[in-house]
C-alpha positions as CSV (number, residue, x, y, z in Angstrom):
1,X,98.7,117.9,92.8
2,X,95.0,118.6,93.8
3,X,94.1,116.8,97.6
4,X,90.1,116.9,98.3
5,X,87.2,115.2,99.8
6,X,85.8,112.2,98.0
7,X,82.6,112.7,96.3
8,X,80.6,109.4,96.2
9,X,79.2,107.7,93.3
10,X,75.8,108.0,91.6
11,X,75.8,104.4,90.4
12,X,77.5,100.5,91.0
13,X,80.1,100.8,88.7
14,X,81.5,97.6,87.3
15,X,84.7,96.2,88.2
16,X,86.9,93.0,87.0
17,X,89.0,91.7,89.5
18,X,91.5,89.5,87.4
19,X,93.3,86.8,89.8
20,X,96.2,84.9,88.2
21,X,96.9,82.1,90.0
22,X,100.1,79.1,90.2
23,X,100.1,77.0,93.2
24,X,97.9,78.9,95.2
25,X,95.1,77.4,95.6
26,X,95.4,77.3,99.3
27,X,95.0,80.8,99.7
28,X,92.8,81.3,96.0
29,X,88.9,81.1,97.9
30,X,90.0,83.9,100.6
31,X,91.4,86.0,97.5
32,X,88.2,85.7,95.4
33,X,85.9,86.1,98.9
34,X,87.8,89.6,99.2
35,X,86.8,90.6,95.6
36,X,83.1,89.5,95.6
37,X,82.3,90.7,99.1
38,X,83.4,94.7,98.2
39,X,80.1,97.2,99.0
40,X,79.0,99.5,96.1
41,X,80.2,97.6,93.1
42,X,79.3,95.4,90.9
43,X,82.4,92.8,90.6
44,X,83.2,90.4,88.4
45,X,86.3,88.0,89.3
46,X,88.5,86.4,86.4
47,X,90.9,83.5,87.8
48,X,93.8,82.5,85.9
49,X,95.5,79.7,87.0
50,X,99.0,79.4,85.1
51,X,99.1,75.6,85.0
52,X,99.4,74.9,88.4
53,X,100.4,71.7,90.2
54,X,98.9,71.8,93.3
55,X,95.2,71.5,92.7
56,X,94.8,75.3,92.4
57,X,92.1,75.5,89.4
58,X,90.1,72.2,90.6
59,X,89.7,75.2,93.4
60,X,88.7,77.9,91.1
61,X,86.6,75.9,88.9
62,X,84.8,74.5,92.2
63,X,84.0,78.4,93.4
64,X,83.0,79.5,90.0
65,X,80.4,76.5,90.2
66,X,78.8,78.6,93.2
67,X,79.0,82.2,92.1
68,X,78.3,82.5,88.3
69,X,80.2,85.9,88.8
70,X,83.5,83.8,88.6
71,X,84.9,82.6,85.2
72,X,88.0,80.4,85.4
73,X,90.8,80.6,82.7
74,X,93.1,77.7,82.5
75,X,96.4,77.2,81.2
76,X,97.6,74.2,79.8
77,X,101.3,75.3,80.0
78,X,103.1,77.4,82.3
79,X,103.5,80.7,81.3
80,X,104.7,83.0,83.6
81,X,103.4,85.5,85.6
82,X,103.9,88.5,83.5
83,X,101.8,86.1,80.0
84,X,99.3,85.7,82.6
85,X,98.8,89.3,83.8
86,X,98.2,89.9,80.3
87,X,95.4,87.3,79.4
88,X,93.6,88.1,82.8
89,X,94.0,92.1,82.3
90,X,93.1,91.3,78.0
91,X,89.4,89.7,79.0
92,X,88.6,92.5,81.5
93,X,85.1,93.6,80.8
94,X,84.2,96.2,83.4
95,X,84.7,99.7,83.5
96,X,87.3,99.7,85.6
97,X,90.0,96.5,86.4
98,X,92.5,95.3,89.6
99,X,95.0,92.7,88.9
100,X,94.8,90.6,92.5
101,X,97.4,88.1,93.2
102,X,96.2,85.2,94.6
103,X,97.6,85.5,97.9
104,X,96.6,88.8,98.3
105,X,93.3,90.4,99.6
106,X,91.3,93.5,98.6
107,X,90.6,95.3,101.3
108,X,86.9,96.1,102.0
109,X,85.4,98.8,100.4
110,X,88.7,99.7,98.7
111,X,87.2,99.0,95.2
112,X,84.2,101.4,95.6
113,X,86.5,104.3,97.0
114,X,88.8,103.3,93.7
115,X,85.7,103.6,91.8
116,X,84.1,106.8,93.1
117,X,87.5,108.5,92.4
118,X,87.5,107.7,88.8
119,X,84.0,108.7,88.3
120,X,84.2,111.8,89.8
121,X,88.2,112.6,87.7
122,X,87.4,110.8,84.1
123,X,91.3,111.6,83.4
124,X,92.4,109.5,86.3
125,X,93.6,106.0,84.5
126,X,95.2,104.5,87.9
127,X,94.5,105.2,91.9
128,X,96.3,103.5,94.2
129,X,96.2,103.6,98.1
130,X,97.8,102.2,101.7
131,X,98.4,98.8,101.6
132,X,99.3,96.3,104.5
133,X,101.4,93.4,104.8
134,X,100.6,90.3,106.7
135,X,102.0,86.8,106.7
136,X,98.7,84.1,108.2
137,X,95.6,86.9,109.0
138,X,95.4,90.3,107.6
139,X,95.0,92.7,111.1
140,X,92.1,94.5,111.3
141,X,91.5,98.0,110.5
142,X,89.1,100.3,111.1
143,X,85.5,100.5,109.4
144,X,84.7,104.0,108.9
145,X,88.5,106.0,108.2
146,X,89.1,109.6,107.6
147,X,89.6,109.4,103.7
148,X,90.8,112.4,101.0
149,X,91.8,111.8,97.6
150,X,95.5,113.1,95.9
151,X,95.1,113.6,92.4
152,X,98.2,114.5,90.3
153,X,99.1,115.3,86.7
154,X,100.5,111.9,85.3
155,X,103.8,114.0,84.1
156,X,104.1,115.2,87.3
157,X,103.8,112.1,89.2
158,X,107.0,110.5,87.1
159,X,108.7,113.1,88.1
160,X,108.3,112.1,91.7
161,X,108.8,108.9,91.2
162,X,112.0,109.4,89.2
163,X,113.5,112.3,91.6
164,X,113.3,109.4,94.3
165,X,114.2,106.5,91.9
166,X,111.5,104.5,93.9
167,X,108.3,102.7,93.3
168,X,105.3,103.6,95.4
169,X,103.4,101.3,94.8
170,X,103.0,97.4,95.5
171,X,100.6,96.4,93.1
172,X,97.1,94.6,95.0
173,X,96.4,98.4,95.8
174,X,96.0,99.7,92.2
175,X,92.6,99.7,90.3
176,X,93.0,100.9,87.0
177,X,90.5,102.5,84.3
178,X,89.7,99.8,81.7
179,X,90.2,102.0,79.2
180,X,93.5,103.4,80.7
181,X,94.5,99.4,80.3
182,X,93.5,99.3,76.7
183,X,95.6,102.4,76.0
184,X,98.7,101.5,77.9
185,X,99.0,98.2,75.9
186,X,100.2,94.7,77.8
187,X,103.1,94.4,80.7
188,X,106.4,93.8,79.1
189,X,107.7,90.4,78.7
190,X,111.4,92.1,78.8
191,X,111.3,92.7,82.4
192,X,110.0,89.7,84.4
193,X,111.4,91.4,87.6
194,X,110.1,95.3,87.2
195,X,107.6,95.5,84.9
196,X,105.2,97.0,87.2
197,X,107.2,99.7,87.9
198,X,107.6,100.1,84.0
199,X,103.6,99.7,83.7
200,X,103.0,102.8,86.1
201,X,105.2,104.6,84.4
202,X,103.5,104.3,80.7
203,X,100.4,104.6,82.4
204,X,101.2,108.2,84.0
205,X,102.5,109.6,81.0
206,X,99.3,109.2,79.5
207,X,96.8,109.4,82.2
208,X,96.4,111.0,85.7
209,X,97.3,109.2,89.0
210,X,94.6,109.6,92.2
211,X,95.5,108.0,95.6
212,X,92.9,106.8,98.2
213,X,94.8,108.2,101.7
214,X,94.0,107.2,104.7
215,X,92.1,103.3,104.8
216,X,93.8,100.5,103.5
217,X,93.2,99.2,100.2
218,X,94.7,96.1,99.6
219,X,96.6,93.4,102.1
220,X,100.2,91.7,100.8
221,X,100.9,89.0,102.0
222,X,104.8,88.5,102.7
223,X,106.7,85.0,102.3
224,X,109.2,83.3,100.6
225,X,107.3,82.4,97.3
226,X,105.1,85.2,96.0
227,X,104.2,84.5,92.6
228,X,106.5,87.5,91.3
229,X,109.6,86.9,93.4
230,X,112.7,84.2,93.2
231,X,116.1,84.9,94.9
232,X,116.2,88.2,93.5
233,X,116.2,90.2,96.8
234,X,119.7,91.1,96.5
235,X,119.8,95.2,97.0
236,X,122.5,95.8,93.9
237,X,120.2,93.8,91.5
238,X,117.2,95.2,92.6
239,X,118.4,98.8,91.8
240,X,119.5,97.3,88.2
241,X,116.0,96.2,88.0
242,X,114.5,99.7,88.4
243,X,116.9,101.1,86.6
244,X,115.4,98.7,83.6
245,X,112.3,100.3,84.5
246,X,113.3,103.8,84.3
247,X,114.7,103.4,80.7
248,X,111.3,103.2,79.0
249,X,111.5,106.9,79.2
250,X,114.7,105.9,76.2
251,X,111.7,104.7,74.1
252,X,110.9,107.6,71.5
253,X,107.2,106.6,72.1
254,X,106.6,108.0,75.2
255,X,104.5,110.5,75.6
256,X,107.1,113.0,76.2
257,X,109.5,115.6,75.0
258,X,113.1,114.3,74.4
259,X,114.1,117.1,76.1
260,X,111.8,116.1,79.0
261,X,112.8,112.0,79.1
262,X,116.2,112.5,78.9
263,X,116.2,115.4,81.9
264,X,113.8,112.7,83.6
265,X,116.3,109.5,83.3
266,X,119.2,111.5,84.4
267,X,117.1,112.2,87.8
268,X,116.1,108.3,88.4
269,X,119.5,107.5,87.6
270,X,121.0,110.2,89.8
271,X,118.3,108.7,92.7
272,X,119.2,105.4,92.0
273,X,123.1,105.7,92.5
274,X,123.0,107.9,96.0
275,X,120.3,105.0,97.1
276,X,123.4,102.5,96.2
277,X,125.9,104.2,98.1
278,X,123.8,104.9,101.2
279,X,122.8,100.7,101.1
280,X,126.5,100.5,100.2
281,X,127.8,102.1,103.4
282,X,124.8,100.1,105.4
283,X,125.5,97.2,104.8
284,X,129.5,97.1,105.2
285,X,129.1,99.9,108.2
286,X,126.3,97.3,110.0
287,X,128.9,94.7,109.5
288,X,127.3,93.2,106.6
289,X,128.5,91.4,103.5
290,X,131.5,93.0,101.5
291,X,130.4,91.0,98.8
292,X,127.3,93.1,98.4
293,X,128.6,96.4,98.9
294,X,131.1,95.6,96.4
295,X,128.1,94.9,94.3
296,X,126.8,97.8,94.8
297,X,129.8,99.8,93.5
298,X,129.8,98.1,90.3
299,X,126.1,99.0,89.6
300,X,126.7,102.8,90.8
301,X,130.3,102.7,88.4
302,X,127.7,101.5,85.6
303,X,125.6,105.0,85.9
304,X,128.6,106.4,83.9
305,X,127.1,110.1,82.7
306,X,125.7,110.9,86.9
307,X,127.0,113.3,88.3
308,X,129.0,112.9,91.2
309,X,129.2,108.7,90.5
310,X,133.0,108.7,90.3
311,X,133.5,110.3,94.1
312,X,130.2,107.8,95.5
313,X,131.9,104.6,93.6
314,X,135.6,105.8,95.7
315,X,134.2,106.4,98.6
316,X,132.4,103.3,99.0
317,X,135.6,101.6,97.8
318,X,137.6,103.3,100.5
319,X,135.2,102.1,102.9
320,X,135.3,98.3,102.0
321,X,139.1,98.1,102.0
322,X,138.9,99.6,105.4
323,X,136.5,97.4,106.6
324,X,138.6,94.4,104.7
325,X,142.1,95.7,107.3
326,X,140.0,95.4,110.3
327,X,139.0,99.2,110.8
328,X,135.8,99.9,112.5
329,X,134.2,102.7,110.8
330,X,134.5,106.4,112.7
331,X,132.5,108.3,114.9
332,X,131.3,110.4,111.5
333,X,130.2,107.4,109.9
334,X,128.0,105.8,112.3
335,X,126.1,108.9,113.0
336,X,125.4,109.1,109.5
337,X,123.9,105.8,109.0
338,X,121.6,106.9,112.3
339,X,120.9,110.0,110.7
340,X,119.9,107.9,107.4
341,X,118.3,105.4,109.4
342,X,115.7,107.9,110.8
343,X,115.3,109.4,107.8
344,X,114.2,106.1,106.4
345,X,111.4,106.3,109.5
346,X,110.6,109.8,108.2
347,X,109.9,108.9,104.2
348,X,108.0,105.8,105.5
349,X,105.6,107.0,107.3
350,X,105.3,110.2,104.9
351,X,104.8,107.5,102.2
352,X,102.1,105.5,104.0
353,X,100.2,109.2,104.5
354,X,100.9,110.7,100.8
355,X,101.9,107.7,98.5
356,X,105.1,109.2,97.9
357,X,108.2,109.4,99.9
């Protein structure tokens, strides 16, 4: 891992900002506005509107009539997100490429720091930065921020993300090398629910990563209906989900030793079940759901070869049949959910400084 001061860039480097877009249309001209407003580059926006019902490429088609930097791709069937990733991110023509969901904004200047990073680190496929959730107005931040770049070896940034089991990123924050897209190949149709995760993840074991710290890249907006969500909030199947992710390091194509992927797996998996048990104990300690906790035993009983699972699976049990007879849990217990609960404060801020918690 190398930190350092940017370096800016000699040129306007080109940039396709690919929208895809179903039933946004509401939010789709503040999107686009976010993309063609950036400082420094020269921006093209795709907008692929996945056979919307509401209106939503009437919209695009009516701001691409104003700004012939705006192309408008239209689908007469509904694909699905993950189809229409791929035909935005597969028409991409500038140097470097952000996939934007359409109610999401880039934040300004974000794509120029992106940029400069690249230029300056020609093995850097993928830079990703702070970004902000809002729900009606992005807040405001400041202008003129204290920035550094993070660049690390792509193997080595795996390895983060597997010792933690997490993903760092969100997505609107990422601008990738056009190239780096090219050479990755398309997001998988086989996972609907992670495949970004699973995207990083080929990407760094090809390329370096960079991170923009300090000013915020990109604003997410949080509701009920983003484009990539459904009911699948549920903490059990979202660890299943990653774990789904994490197994493309099974796949004898990647980049990497056998030796190396299967050492690599084992970690994410290990990550993945003391993240169930911890959420596990949470949620029946906080006088939550057995339901889900019990969920969560059966995915960390699944994890059958990690270390350890056998004692977190009982333990958990032991819990929920405790909590089933009417026992409160002990003086021990609660201060370990404190203790975990402040360590959550601790990893979150360390990942809004570092990108990685």
């Amino acid at each position: 891992m190398k930190l350092m001061r940017p370096v800016p860039t000699a040129d306007r480097p080109s940039v396709t900002v690919v929208i895809p877009c179903y039933n946004y249309g509401r939010y789709l001209p503040d999107a686009v506005e976010s993309a063609l407003s950036q400082d420094g580059v020269e921006v093209e926006v795709i907008v692929v509107d996945d056979a919307s019902t509401d209106g939503s490429a009437a919209v695009a088609w009516r701001l691409a009539s104003m700004d012939r930097r705006i192309t408008v791709v239209h689908h007469e069937r509904n694909q699905g997100h993950i189809a229409t990733y791929n035909d935005g991110l597969s028409r991409a023509g500038g140097r470097y490429v952000t996939l934007l969901s359409a109610d999401d904004l880039i934040a300004p200047g974000a794509l120029s720091r992106a940029a400069a990073l690249m230029e300056a680190h020609p093995r850097v496929g993928m830079v990703y930065g702070l970004p902000k959730d809002f729900t009606d107005q992005p807040p405001p931040v400041p202008l003129h921020e204290r920035t550094t770049w993070t660049v690390w070896g792509g193997l080595n940034w795996i390895g983060l993300a597997c010792a933690r089991g997490r993903n760092f990123i969100l997505s609107p924050e990422v601008v990738m090398r056009t190239a780096a897209v090219l050479d990755i190949g398309a997001y998988s149709a086989a996972l609907p629910h992670s495949g970004d995760l699973e995207y990083w993840l080929r990407a760094a074991a090809r390329w370096d990563v960079g991170r923009i710290n300090g000013p915020v890249q990109a604003f997410y907006r949080v509701h009920g209906a983003n484009m990539h969500q459904t009911e699948f909030a549920a903490a059990a199947v979202d660890l299943r989900h990653r774990l789904d992710a994490f197994r493309v390091l099974e796949d004898p194509r990647f980049p990497c030793s056998p030796e190396k992927r299967a050492k690599q797996l084992q970690r994410a998996k290990r990550a993945l079940s003391k993240e169930a048990v911890q959420l596990g104990f949470k949620e029946i300690t906080g006088g939550g759901s057995a339901e889900a906790a019990t969920e969560l035993r059966k995915f960390i009983e699944c994890l059958h070869d990690v270390p350890g699972n056998i004692h977190r699976a009982n333990a958990l049990q032991a819990r929920i049949t405790q909590v089933s007879r009417g026992k409160k849990p002990g003086t021990g217990r609660a201060a370990a959910h404190f203790l975990h609960s402040q360590l959550d404060r601790v990893r979150w801020r360390v990942w809004a400084m570092t990108g990685i918690s």
